[in-house]
PDB file of N, CA, C and O in Angstrom:
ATOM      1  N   UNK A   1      32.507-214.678 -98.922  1.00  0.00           N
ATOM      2  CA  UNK A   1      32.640-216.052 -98.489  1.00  0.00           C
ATOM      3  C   UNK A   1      32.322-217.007 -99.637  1.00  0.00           C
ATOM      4  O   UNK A   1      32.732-218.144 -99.868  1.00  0.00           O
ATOM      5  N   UNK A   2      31.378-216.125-100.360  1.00  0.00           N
ATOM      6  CA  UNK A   2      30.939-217.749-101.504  1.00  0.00           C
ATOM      7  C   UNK A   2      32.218-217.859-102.699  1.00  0.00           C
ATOM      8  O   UNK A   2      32.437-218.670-103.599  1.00  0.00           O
ATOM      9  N   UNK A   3      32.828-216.796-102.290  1.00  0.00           N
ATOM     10  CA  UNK A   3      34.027-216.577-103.549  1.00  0.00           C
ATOM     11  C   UNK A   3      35.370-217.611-103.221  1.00  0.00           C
ATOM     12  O   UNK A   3      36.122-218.061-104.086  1.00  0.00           O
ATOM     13  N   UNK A   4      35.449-217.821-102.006  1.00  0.00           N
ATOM     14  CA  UNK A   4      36.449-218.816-100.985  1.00  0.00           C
ATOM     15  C   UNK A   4      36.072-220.052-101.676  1.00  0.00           C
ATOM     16  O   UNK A   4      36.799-220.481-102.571  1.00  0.00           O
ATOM     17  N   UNK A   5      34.918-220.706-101.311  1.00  0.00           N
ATOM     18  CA  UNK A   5      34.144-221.501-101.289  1.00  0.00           C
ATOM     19  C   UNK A   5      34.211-222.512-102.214  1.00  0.00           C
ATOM     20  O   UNK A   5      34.617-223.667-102.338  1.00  0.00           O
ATOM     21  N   UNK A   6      33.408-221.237-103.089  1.00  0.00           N
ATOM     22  CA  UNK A   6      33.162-222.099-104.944  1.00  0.00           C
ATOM     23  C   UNK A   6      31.567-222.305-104.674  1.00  0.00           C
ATOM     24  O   UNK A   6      30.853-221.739-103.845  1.00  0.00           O
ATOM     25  N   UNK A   7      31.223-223.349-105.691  1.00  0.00           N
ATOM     26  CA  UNK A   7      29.802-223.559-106.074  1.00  0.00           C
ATOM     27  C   UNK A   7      30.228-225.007-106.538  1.00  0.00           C
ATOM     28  O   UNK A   7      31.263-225.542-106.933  1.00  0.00           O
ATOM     29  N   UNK A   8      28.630-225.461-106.243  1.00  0.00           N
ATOM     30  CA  UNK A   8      28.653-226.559-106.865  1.00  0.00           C
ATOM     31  C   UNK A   8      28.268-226.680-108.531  1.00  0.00           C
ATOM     32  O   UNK A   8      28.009-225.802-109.354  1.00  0.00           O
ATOM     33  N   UNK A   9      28.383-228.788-108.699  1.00  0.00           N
ATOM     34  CA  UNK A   9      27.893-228.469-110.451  1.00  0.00           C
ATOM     35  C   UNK A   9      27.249-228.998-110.541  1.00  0.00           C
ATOM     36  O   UNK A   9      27.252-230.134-110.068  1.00  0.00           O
ATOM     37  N   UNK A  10      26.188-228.436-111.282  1.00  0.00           N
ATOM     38  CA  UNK A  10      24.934-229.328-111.568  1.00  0.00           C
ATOM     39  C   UNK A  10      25.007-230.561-112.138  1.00  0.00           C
ATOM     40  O   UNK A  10      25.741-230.662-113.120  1.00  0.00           O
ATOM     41  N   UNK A  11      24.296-231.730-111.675  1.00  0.00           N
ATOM     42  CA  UNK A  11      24.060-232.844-112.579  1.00  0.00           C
ATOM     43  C   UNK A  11      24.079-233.087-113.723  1.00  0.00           C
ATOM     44  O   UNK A  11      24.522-234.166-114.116  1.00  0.00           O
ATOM     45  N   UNK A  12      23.678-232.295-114.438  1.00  0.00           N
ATOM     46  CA  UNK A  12      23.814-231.966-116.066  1.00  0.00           C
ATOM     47  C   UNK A  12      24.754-231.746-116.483  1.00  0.00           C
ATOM     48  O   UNK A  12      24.998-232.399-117.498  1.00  0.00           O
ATOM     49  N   UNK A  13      25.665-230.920-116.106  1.00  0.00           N
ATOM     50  CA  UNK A  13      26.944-231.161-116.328  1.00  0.00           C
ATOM     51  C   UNK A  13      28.012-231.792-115.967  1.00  0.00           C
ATOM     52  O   UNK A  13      29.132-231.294-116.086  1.00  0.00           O
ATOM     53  N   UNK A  14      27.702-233.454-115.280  1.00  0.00           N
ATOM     54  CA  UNK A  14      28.481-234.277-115.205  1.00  0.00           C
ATOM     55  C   UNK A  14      28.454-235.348-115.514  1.00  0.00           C
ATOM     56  O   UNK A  14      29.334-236.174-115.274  1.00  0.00           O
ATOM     57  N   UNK A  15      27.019-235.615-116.347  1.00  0.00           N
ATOM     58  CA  UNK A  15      27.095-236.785-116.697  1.00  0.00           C
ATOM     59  C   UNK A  15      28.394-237.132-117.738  1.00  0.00           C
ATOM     60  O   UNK A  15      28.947-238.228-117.821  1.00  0.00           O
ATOM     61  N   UNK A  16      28.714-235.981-118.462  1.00  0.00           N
ATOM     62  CA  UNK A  16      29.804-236.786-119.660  1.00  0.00           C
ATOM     63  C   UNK A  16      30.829-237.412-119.452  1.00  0.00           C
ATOM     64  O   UNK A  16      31.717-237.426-120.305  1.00  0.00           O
ATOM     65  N   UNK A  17      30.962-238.138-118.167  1.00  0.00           N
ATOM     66  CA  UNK A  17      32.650-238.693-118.079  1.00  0.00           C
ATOM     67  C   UNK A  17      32.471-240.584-118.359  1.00  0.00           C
ATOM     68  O   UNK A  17      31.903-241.636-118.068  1.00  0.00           O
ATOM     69  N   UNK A  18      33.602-239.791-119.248  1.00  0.00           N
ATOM     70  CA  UNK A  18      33.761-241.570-119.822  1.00  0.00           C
ATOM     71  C   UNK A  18      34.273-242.679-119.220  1.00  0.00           C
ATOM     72  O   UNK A  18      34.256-243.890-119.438  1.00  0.00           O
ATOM     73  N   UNK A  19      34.779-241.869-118.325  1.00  0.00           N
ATOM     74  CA  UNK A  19      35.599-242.960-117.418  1.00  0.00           C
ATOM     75  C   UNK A  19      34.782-244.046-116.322  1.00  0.00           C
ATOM     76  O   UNK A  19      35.178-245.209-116.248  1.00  0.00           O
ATOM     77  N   UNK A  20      33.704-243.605-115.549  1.00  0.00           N
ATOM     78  CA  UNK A  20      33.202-244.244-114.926  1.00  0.00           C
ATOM     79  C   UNK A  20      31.664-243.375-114.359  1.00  0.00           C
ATOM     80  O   UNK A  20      31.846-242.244-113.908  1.00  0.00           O
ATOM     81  N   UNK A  21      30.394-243.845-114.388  1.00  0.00           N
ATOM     82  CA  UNK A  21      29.283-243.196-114.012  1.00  0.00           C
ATOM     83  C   UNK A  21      28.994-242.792-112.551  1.00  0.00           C
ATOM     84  O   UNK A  21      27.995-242.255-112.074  1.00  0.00           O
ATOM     85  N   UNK A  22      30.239-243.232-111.924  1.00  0.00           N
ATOM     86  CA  UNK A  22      29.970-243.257-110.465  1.00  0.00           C
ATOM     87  C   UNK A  22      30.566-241.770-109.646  1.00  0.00           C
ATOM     88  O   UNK A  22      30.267-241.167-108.615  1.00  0.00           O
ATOM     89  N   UNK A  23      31.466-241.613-110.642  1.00  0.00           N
ATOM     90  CA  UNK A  23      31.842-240.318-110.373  1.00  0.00           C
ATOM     91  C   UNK A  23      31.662-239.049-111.092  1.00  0.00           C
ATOM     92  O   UNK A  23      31.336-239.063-112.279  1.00  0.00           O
ATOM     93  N   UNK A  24      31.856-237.938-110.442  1.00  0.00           N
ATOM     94  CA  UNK A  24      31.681-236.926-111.037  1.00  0.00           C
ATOM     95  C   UNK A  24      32.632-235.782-110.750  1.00  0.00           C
ATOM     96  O   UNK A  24      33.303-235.778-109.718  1.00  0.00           O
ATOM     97  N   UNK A  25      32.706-234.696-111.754  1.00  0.00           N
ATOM     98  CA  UNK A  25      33.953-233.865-111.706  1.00  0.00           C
ATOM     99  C   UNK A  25      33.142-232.770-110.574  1.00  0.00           C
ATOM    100  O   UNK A  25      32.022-232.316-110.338  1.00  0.00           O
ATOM    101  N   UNK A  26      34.988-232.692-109.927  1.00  0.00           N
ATOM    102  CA  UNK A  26      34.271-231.550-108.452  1.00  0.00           C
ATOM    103  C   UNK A  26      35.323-230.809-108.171  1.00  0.00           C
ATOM    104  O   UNK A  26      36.433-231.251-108.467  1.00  0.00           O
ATOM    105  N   UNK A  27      35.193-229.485-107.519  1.00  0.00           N
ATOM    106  CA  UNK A  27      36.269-228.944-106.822  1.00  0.00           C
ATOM    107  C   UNK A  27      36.889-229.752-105.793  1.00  0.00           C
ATOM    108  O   UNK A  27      36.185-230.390-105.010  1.00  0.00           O
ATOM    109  N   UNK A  28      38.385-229.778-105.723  1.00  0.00           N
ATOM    110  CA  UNK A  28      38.830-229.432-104.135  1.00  0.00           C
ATOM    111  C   UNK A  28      38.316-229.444-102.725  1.00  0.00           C
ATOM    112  O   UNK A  28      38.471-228.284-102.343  1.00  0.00           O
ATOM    113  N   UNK A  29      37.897-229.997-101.955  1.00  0.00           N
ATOM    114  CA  UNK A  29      37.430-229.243-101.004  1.00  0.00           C
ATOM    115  C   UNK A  29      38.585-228.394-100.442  1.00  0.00           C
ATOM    116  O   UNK A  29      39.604-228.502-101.125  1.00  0.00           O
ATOM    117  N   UNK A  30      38.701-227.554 -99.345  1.00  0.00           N
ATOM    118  CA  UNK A  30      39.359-226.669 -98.524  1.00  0.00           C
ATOM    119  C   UNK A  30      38.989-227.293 -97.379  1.00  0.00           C
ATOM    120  O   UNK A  30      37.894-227.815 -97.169  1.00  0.00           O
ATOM    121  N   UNK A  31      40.300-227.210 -96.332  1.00  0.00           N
ATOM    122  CA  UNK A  31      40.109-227.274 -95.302  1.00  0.00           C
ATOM    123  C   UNK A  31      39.005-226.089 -94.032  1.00  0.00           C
ATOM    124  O   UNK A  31      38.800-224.890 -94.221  1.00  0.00           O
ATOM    125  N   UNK A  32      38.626-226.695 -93.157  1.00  0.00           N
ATOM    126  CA  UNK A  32      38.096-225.529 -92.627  1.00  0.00           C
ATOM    127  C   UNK A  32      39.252-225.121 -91.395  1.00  0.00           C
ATOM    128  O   UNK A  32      40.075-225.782 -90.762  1.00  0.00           O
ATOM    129  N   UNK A  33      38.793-223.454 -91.416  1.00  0.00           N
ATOM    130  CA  UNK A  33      39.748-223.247 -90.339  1.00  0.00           C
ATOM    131  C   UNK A  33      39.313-222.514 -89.201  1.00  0.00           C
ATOM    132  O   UNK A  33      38.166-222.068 -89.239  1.00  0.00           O
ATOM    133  N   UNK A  34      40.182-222.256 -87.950  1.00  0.00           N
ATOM    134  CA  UNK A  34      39.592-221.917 -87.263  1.00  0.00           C
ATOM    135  C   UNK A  34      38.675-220.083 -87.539  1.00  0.00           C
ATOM    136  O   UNK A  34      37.507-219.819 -87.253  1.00  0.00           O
ATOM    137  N   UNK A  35      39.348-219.478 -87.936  1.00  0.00           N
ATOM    138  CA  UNK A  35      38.936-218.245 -88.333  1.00  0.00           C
ATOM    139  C   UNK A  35      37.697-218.274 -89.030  1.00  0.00           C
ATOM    140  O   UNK A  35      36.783-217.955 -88.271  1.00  0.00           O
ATOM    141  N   UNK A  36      37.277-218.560 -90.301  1.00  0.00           N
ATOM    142  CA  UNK A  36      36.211-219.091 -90.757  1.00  0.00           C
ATOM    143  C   UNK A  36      35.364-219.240 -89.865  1.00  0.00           C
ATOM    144  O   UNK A  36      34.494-218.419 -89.575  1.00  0.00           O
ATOM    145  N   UNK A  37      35.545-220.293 -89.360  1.00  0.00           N
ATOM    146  CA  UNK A  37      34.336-220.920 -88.139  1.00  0.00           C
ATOM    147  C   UNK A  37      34.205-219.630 -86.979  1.00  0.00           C
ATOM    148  O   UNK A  37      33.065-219.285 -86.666  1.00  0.00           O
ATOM    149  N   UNK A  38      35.167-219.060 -86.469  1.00  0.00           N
ATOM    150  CA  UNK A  38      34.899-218.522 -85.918  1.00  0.00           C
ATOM    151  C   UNK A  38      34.076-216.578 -86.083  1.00  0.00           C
ATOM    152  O   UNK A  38      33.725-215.839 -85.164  1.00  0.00           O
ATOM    153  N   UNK A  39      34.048-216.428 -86.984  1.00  0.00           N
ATOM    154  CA  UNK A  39      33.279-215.535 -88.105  1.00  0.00           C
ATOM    155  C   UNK A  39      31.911-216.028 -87.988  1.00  0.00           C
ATOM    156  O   UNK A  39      30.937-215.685 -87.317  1.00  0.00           O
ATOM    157  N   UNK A  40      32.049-216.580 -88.509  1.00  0.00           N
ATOM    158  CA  UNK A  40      30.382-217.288 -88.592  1.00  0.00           C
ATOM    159  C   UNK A  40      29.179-217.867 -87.866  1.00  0.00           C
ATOM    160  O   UNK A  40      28.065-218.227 -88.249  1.00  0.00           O
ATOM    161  N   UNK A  41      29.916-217.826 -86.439  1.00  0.00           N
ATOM    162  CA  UNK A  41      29.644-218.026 -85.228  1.00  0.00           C
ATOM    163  C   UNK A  41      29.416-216.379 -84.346  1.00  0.00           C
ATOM    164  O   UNK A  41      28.770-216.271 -83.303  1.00  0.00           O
ATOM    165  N   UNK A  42      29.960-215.470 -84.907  1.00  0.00           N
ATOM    166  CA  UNK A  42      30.348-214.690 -84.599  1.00  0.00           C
ATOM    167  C   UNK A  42      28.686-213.669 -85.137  1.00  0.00           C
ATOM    168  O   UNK A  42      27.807-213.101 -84.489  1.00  0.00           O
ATOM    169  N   UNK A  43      28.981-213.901 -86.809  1.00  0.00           N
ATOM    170  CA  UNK A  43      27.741-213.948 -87.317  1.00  0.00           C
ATOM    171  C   UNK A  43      26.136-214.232 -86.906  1.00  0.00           C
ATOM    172  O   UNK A  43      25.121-213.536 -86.891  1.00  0.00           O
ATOM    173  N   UNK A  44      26.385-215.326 -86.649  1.00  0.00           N
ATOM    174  CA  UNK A  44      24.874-216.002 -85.952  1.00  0.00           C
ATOM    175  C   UNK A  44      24.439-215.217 -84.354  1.00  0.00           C
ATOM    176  O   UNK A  44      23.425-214.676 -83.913  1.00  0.00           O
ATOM    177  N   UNK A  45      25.386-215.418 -83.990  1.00  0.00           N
ATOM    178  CA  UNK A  45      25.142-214.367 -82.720  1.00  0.00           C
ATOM    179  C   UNK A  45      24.882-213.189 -82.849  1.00  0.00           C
ATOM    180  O   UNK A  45      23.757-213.031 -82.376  1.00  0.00           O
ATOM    181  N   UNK A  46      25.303-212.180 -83.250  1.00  0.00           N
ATOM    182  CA  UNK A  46      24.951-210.955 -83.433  1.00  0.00           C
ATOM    183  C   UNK A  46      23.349-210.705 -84.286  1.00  0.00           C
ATOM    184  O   UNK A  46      22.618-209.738 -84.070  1.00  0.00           O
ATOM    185  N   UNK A  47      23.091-211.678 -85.143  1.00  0.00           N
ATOM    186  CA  UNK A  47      21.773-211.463 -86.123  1.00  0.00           C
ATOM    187  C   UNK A  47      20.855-212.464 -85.284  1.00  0.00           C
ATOM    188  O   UNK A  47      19.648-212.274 -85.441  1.00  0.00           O
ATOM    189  N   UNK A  48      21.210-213.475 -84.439  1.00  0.00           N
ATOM    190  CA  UNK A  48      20.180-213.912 -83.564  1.00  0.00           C
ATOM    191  C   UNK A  48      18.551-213.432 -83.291  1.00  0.00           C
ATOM    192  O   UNK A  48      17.503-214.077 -83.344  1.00  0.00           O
ATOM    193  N   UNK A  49      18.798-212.200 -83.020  1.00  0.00           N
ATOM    194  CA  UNK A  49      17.002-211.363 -82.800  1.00  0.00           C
ATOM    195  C   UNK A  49      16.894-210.941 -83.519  1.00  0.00           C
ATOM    196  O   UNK A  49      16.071-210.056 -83.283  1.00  0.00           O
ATOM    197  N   UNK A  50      17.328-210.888 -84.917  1.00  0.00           N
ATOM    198  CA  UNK A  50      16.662-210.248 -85.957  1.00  0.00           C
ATOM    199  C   UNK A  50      15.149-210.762 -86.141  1.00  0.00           C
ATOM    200  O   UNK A  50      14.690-211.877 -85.893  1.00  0.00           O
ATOM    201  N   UNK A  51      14.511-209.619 -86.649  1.00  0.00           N
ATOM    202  CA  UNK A  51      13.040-209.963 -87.084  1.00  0.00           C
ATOM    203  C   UNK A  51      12.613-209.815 -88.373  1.00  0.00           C
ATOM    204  O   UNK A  51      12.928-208.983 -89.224  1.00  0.00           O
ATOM    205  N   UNK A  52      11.634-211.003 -88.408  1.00  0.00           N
ATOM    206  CA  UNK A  52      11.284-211.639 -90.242  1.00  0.00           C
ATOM    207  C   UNK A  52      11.613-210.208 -91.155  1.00  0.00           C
ATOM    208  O   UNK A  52      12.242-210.252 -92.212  1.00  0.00           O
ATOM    209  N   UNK A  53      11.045-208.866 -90.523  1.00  0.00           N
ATOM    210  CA  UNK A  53      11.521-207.894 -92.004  1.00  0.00           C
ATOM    211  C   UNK A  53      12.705-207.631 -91.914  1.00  0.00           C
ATOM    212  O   UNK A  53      13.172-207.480 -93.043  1.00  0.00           O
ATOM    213  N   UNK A  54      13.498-207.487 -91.071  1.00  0.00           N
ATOM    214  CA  UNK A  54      15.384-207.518 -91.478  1.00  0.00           C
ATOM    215  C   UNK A  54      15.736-208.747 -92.062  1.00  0.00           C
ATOM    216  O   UNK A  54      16.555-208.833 -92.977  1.00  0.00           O
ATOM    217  N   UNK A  55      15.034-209.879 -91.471  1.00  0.00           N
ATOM    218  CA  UNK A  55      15.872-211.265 -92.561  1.00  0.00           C
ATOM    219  C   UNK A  55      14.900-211.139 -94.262  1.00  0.00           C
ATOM    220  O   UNK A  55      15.345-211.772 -95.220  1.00  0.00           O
ATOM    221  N   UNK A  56      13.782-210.394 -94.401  1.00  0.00           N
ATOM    222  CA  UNK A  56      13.424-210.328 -95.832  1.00  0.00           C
ATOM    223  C   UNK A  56      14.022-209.577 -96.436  1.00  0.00           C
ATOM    224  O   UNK A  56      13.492-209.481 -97.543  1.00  0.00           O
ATOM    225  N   UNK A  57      15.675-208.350 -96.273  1.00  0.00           N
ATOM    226  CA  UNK A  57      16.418-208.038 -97.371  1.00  0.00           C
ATOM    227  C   UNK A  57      17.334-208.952 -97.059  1.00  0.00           C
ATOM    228  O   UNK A  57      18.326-208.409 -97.545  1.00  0.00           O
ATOM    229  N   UNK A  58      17.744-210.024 -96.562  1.00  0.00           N
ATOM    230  CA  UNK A  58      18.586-211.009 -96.907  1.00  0.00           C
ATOM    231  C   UNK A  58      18.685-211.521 -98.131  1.00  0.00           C
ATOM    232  O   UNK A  58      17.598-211.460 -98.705  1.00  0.00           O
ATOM    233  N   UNK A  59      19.704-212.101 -98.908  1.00  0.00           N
ATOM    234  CA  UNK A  59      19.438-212.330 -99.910  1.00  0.00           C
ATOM    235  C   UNK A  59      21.163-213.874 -99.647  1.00  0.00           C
ATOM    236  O   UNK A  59      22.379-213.689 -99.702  1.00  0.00           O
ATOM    237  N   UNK A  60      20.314-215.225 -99.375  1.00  0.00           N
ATOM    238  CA  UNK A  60      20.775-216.269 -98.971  1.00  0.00           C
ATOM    239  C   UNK A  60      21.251-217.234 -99.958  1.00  0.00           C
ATOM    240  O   UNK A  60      20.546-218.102-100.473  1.00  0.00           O
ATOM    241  N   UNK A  61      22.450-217.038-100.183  1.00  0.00           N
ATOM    242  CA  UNK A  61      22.876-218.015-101.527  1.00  0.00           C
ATOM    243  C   UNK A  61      23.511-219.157-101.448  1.00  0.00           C
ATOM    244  O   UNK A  61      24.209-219.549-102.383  1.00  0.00           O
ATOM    245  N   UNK A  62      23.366-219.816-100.376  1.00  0.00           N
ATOM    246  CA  UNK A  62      23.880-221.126 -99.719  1.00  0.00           C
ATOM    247  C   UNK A  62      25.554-221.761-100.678  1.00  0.00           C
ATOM    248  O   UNK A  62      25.987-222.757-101.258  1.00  0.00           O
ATOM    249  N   UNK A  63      26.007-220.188-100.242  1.00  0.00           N
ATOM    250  CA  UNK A  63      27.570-220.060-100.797  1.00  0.00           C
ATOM    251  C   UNK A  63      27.697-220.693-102.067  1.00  0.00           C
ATOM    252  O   UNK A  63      28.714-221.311-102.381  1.00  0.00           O
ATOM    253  N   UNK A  64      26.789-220.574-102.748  1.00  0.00           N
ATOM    254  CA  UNK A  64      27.040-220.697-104.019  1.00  0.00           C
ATOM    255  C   UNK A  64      27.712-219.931-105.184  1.00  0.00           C
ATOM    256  O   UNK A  64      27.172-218.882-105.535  1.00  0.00           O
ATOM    257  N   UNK A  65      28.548-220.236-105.659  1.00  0.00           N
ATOM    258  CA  UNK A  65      29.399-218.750-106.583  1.00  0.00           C
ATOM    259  C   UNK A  65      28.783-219.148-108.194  1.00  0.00           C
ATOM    260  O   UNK A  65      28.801-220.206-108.824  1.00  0.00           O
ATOM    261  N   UNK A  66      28.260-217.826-108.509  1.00  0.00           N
ATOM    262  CA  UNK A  66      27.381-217.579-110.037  1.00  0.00           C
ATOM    263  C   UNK A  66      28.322-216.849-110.560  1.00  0.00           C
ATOM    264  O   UNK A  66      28.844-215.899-109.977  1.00  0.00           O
ATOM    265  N   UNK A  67      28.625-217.260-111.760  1.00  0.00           N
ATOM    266  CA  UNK A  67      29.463-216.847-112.754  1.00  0.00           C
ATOM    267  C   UNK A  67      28.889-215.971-114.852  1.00  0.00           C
ATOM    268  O   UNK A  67      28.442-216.377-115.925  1.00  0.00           O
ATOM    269  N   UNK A  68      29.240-214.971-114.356  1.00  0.00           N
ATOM    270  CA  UNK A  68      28.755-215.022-116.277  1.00  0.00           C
ATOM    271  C   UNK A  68      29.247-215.822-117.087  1.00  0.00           C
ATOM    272  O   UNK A  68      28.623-216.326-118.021  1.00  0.00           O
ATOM    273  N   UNK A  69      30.446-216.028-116.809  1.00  0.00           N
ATOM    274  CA  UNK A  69      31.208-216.347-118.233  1.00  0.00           C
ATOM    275  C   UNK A  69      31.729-218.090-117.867  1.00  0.00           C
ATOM    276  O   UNK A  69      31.864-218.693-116.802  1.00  0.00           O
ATOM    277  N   UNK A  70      31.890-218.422-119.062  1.00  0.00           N
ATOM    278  CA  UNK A  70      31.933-220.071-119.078  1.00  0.00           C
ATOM    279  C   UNK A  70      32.762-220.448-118.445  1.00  0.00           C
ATOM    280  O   UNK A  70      32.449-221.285-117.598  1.00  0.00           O
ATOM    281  N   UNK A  71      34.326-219.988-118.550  1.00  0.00           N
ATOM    282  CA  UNK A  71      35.516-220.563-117.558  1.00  0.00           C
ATOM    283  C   UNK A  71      35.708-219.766-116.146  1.00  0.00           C
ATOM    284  O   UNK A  71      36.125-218.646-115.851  1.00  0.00           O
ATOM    285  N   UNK A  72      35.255-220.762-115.495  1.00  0.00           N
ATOM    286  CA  UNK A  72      35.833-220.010-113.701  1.00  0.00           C
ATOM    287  C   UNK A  72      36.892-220.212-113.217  1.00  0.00           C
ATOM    288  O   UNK A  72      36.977-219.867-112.038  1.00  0.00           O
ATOM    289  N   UNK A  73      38.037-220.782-113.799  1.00  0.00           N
ATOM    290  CA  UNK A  73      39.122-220.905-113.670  1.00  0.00           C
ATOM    291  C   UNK A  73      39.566-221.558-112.587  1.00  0.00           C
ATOM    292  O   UNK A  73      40.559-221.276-111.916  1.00  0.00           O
ATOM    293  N   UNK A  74      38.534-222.756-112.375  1.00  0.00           N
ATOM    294  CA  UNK A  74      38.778-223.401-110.983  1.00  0.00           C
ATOM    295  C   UNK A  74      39.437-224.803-111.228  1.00  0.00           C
ATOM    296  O   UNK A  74      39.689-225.152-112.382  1.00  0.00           O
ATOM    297  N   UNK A  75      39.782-225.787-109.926  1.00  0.00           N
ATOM    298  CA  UNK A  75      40.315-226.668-110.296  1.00  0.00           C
ATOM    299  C   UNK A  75      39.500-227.776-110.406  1.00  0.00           C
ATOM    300  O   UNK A  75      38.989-228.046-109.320  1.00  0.00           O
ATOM    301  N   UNK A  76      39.172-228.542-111.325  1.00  0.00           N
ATOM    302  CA  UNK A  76      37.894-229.478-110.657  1.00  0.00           C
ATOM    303  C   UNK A  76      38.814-230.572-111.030  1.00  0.00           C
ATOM    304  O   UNK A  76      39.672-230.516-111.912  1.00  0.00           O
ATOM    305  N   UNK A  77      38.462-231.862-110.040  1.00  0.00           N
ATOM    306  CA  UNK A  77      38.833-233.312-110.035  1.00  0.00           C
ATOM    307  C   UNK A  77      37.346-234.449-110.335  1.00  0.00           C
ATOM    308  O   UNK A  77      36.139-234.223-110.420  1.00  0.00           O
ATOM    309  N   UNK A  78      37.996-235.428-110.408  1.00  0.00           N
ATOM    310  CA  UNK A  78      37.027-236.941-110.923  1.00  0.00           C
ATOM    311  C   UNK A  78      36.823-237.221-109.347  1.00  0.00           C
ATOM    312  O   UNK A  78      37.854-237.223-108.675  1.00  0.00           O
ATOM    313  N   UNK A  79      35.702-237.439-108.745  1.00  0.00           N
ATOM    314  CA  UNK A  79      35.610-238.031-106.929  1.00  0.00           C
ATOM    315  C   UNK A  79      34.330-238.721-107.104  1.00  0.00           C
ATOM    316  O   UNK A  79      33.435-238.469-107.911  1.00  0.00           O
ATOM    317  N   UNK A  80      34.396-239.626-106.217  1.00  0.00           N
ATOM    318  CA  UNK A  80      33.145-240.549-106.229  1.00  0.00           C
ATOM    319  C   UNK A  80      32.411-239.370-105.267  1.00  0.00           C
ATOM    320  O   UNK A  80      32.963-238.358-104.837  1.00  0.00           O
ATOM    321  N   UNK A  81      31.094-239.761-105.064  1.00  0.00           N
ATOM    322  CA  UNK A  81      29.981-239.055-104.606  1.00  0.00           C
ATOM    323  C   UNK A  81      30.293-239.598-102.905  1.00  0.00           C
ATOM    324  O   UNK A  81      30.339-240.709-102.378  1.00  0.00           O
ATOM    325  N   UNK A  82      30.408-238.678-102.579  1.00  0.00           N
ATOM    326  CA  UNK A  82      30.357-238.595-100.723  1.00  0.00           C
ATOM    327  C   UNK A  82      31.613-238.423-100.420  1.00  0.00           C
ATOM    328  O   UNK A  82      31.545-237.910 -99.303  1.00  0.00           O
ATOM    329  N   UNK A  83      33.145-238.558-100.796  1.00  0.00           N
ATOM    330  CA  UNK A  83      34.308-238.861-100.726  1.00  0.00           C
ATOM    331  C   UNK A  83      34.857-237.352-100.352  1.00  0.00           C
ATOM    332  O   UNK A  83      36.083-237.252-100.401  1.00  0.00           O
ATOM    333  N   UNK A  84      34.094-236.111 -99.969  1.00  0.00           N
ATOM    334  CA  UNK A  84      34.642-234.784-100.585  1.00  0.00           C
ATOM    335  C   UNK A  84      35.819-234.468 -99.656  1.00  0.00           C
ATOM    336  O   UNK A  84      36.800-233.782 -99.942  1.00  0.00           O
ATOM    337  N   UNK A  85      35.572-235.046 -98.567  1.00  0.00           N
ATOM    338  CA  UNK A  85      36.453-234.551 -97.575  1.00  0.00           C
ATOM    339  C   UNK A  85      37.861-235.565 -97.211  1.00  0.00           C
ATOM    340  O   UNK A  85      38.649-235.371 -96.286  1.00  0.00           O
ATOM    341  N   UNK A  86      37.907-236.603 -98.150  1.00  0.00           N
ATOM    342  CA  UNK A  86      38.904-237.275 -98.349  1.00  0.00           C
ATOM    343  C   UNK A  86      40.309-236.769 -98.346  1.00  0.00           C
ATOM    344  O   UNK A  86      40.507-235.825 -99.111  1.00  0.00           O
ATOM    345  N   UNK A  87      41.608-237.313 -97.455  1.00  0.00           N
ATOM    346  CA  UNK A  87      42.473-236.160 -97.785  1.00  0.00           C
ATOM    347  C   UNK A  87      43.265-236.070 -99.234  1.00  0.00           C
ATOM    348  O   UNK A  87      43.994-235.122 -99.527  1.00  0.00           O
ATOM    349  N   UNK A  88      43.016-237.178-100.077  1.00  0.00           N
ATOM    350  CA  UNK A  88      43.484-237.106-101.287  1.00  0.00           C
ATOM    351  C   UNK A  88      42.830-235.951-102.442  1.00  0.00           C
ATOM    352  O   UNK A  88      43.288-235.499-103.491  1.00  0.00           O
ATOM    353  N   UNK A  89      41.219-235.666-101.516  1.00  0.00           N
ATOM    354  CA  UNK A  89      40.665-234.561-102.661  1.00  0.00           C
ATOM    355  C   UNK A  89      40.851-233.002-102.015  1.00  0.00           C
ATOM    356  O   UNK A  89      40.235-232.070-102.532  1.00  0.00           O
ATOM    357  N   UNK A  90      41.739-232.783-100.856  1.00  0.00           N
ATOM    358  CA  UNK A  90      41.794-231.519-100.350  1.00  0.00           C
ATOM    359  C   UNK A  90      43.179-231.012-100.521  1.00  0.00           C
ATOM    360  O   UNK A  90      44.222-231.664-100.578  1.00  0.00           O
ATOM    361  N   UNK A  91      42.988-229.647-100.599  1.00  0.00           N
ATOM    362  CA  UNK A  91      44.471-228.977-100.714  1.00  0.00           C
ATOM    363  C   UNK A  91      44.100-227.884-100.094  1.00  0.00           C
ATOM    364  O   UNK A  91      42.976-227.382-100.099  1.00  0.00           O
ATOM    365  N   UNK A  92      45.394-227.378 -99.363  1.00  0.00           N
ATOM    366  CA  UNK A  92      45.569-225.996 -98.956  1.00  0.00           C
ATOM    367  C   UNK A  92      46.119-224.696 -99.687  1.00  0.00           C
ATOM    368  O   UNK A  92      46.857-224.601-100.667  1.00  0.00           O
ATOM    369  N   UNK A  93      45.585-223.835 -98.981  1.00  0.00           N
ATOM    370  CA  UNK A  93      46.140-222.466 -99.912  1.00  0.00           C
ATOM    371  C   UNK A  93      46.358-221.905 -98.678  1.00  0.00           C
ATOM    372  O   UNK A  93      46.815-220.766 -98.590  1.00  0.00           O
TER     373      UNK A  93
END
C-alpha cells in the first residue's frame, strides 16, 4: 500500500523554489477508490481484538515510501499547502 501511495517531502527539501514561498513541490494525489477503502475496513475489522503483544511486531509506517536511492521516479508538482485534493492536482491511473 505505501508503494501506491508515495511518501511525503520533507520541509527541507522544499524550501528551494524560486518561484513563490508559498508553495511547495508534491506528488499527485490519487483518487480514492472504492476497493482501497474497502480493504482497509476490511483490515480494521479483522485485527480489532488484537492484543498490545500482536500489535508490538507491527511495524506502522503511516504509508510512507523510503527509498535508497536519490531518484524515485515520481511525478512531483508546485501546489500551495492544503490544495492536495484539488482536481487540477489529481490524476488517474
Amino acid at each position: 500500500m505505501a508503494q501506491s501511495w508515495g511518501g511525503a517531502l520533507l520541509p527541507d527539501h522544499t524550501r528551494s523554489n524560486p518561484i513563490d514561498k508559498s508553495t511547495d513541490p508534491k506528488r499527485l494525489a490519487r483518487r480514492f477508490n472504492a476497493c482501497s477503502s474497502e480493504k482497509r475496513s476490511l483490515w480494521c475489522r479483522k485485527l480489532r481484538n488484537w492484543r498490545d503483544n500482536e500489535w508490538g511486531r507491527v511495524l506502522f509506517t503511516d504509508e510512507s515510501r523510503f527509498s535508497l536511492s536519490s531518484d524515485s521516479h515520481r511525478i512531483l508538482i508546485w501546489r500551495e499547502r492544503g490544495s492536495r485534493n484539488h482536481p487540477s492536482n489529481i490524476i488517474e491511473r
